[in-house]
ChimeraX commands (.cxc) that place a marker at each C-alpha (Angstrom):
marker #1 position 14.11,-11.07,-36.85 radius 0.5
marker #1 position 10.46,-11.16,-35.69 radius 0.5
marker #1 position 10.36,-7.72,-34.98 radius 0.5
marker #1 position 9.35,-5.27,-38.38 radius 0.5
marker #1 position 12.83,-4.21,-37.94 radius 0.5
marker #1 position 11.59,-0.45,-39.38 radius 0.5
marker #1 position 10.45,-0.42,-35.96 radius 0.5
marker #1 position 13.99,-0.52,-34.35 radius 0.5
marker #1 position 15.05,2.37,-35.77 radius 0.5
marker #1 position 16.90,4.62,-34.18 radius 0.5
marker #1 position 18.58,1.42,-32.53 radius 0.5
marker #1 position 20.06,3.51,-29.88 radius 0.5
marker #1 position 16.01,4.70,-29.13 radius 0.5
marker #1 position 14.07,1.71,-29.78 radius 0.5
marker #1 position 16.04,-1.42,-29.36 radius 0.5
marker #1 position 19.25,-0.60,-26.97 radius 0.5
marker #1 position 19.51,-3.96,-25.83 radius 0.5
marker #1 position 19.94,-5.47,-29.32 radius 0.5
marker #1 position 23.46,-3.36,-29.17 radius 0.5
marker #1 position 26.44,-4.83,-27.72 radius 0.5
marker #1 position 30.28,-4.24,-27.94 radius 0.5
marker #1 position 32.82,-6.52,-29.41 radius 0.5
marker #1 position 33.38,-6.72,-25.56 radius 0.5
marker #1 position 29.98,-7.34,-24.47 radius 0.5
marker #1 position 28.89,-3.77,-23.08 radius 0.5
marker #1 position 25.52,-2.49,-24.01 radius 0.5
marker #1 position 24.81,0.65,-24.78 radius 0.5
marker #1 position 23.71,1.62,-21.29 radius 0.5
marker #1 position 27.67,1.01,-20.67 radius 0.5
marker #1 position 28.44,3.85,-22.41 radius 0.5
marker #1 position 28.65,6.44,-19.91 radius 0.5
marker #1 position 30.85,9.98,-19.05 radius 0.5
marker #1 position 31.36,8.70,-15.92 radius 0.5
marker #1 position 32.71,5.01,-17.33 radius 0.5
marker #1 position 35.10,6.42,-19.88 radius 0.5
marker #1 position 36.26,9.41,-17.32 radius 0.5
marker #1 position 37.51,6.51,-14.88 radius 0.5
marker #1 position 38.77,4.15,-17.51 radius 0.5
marker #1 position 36.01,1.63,-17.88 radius 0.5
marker #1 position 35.71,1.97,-21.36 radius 0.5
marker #1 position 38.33,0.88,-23.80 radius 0.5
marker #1 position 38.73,1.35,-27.66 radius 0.5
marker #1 position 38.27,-1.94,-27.78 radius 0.5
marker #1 position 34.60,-1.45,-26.56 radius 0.5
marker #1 position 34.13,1.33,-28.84 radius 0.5
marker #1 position 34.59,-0.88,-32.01 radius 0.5
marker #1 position 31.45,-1.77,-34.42 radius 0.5
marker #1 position 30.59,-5.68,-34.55 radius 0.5
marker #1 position 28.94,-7.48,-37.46 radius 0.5
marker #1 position 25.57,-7.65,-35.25 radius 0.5
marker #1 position 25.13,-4.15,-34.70 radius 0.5
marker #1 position 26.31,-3.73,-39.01 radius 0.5
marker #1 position 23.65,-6.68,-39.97 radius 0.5
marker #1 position 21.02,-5.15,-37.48 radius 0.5
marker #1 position 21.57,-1.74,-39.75 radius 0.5
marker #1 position 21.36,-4.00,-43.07 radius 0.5
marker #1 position 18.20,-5.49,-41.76 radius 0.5
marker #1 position 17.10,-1.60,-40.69 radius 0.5
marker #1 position 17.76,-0.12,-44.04 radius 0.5
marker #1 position 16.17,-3.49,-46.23 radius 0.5
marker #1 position 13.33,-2.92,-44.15 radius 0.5
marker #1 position 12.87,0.75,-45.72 radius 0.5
marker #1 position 13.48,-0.92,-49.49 radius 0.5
marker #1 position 17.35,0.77,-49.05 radius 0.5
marker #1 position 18.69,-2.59,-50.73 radius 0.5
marker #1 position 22.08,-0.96,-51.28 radius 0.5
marker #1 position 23.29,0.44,-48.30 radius 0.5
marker #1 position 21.29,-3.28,-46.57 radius 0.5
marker #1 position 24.36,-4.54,-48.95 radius 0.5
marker #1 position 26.89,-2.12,-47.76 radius 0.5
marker #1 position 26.30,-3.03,-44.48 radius 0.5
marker #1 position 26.56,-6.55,-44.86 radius 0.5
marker #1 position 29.88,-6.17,-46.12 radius 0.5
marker #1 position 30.99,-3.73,-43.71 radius 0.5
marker #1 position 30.06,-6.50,-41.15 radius 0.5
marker #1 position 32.46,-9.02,-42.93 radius 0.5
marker #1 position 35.58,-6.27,-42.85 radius 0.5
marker #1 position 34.94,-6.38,-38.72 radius 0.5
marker #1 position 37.44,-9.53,-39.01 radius 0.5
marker #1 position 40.06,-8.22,-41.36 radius 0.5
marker #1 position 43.09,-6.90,-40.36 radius 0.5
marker #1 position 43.36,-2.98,-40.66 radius 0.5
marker #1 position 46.76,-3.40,-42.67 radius 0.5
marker #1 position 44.68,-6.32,-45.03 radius 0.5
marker #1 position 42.38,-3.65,-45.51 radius 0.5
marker #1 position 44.31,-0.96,-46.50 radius 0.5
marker #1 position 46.29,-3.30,-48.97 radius 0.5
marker #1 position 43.09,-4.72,-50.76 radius 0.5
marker #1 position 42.23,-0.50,-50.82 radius 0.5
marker #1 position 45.01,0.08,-52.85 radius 0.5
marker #1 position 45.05,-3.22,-54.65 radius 0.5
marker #1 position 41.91,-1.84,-55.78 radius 0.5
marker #1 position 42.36,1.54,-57.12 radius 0.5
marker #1 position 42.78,2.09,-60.61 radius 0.5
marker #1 position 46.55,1.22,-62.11 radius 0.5
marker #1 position 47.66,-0.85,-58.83 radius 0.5
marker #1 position 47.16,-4.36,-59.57 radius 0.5
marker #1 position 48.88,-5.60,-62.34 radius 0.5
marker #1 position 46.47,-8.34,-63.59 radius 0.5
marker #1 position 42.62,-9.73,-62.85 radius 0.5
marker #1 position 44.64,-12.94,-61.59 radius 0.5
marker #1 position 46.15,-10.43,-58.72 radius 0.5
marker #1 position 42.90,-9.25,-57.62 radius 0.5
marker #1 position 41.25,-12.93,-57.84 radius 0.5
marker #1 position 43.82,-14.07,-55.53 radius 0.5
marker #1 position 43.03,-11.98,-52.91 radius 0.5
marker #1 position 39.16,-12.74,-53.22 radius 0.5
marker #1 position 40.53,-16.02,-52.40 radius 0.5
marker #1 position 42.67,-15.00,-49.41 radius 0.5
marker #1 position 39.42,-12.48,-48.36 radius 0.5
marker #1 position 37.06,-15.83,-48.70 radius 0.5
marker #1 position 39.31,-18.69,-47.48 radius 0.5
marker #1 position 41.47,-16.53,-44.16 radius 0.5
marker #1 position 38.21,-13.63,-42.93 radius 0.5
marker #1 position 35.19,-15.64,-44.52 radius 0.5
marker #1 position 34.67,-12.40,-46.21 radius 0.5
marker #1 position 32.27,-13.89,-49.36 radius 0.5
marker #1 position 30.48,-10.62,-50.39 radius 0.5
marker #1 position 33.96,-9.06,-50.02 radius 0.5
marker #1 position 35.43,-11.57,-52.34 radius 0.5
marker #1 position 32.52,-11.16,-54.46 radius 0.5
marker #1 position 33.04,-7.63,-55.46 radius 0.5
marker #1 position 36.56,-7.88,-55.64 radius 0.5
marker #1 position 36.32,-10.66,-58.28 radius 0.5
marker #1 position 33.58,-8.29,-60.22 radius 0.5
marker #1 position 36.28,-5.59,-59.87 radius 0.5
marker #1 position 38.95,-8.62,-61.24 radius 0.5
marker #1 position 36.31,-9.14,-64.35 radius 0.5
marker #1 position 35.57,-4.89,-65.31 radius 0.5
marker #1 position 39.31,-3.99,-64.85 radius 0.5
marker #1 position 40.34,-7.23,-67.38 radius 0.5
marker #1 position 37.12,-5.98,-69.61 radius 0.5
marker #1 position 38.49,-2.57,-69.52 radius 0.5
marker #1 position 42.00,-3.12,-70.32 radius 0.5
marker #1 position 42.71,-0.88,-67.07 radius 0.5
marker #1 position 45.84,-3.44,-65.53 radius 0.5
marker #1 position 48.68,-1.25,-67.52 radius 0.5
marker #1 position 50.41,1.00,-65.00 radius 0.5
marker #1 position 48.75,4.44,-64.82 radius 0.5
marker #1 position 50.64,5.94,-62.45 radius 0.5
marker link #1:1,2 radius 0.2
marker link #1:2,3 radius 0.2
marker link #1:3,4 radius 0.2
marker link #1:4,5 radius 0.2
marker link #1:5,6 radius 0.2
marker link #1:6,7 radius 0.2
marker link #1:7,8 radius 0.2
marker link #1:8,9 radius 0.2
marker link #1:9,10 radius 0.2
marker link #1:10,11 radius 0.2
marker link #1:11,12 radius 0.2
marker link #1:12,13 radius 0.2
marker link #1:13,14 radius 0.2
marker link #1:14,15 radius 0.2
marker link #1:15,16 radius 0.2
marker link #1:16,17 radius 0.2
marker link #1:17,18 radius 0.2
marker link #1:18,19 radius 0.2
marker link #1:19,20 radius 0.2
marker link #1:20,21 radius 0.2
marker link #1:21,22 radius 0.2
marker link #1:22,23 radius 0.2
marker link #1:23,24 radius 0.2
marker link #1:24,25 radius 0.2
marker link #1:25,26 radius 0.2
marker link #1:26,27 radius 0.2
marker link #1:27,28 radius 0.2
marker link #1:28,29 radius 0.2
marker link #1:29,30 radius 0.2
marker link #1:30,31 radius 0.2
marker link #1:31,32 radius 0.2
marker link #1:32,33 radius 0.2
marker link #1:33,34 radius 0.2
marker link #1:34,35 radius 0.2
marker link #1:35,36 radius 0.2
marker link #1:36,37 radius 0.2
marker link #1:37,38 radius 0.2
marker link #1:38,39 radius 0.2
marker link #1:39,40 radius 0.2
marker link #1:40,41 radius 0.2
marker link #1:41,42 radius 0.2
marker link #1:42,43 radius 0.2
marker link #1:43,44 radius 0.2
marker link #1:44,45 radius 0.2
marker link #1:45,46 radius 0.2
marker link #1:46,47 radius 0.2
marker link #1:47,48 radius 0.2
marker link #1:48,49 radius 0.2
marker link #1:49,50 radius 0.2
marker link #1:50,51 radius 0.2
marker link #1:51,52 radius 0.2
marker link #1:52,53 radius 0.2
marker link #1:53,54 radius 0.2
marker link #1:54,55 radius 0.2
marker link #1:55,56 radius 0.2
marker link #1:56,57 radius 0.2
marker link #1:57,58 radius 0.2
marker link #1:58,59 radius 0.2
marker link #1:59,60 radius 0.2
marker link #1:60,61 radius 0.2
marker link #1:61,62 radius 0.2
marker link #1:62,63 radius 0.2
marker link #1:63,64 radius 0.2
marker link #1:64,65 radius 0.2
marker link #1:65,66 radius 0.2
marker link #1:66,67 radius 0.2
marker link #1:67,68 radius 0.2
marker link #1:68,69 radius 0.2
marker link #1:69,70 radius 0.2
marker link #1:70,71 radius 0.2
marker link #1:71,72 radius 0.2
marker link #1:72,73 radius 0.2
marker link #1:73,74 radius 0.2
marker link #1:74,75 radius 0.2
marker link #1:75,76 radius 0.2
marker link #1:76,77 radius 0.2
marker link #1:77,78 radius 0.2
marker link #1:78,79 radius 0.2
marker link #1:79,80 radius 0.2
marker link #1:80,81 radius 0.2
marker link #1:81,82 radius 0.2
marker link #1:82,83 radius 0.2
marker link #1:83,84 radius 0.2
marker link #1:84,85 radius 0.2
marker link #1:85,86 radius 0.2
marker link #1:86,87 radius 0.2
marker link #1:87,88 radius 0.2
marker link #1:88,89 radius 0.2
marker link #1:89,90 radius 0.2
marker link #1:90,91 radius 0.2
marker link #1:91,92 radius 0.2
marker link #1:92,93 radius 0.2
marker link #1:93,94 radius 0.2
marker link #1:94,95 radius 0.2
marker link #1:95,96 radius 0.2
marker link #1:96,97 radius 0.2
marker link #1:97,98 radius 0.2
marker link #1:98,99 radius 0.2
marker link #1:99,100 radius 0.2
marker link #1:100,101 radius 0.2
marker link #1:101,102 radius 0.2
marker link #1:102,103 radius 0.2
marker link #1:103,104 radius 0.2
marker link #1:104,105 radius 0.2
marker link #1:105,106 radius 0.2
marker link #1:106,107 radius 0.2
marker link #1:107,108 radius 0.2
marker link #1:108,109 radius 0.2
marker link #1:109,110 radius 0.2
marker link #1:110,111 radius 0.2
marker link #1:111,112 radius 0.2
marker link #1:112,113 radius 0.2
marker link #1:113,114 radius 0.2
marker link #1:114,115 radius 0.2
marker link #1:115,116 radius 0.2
marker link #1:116,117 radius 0.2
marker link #1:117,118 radius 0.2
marker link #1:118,119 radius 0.2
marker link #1:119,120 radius 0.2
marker link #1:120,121 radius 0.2
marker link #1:121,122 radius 0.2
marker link #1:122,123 radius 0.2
marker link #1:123,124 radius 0.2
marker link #1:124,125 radius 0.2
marker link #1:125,126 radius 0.2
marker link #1:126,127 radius 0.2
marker link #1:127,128 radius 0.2
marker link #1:128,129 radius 0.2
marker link #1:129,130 radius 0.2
marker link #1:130,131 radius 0.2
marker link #1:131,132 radius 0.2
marker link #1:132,133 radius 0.2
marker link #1:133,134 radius 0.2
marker link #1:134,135 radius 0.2
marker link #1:135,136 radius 0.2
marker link #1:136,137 radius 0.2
marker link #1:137,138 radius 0.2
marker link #1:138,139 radius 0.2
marker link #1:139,140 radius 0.2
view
């Protein structure tokens, strides 16, 4: 991005046309009038991994390394399926899987089927503290 992108914040303000739906709208799409005759969809309405990695590059701009990170991975869950989602969720939490090889095969499926690699990445560092831990007996 050639622009100091600490300048483009608020996007909405200061750089609408970087912003575009999953459809192709921009924001100046987005109006009462379009969603009171049925123009807009939910479809339009849903976050894509541009507008997420133009908030990464937003918030690494400011030294907010983190959330930059957070954002970048939000941008790779765009793909997943919601019901993936919710699965890996509760694959996740504490006493659901039942072994580090569990949650390492689904940073495969999350890195081979969505091309979700920082996903992957923090599910196998989840796979490596839980086996550390001991925390794969049933808890619940």
């Amino acid at each position: 991005m050639s622009t100091d992108a600490r300048e483009l914040y608020p996007l909405s303000e200061k750089a609408p046309h970087l912003v575009r739906s999953k459809t192709g709208l921009g924001l100046e799409d987005f109006t009462v009038d379009a969603v009171l005759e049925g123009r807009i969809t939910a479809q339009d309405l849903a976050i894509t991994p541009d507008a997420l990695r133009l908030q990464a590059d937003v918030a690494r701009a400011t030294n907010r390394d983190r959330l930059a990170e957070n954002f970048e991975r939000a941008a790779e869950l765009v793909a997943v399926p919601q019901d993936m989602l919710l699965d890996t969720y509760e694959l996740l939490r504490p006493g659901r899987a039942k072994s580090a090889t569990e949650l390492r095969e689904r940073a495969v499926l999350m890195r081979r089927d969505y091309g979700a690699t920082r996903i992957a990445d923090l599910i196998e560092e989840a796979a490596d503290v839980c086996e550390r831990r001991g925390l794969f007996s049933k808890r619940f």
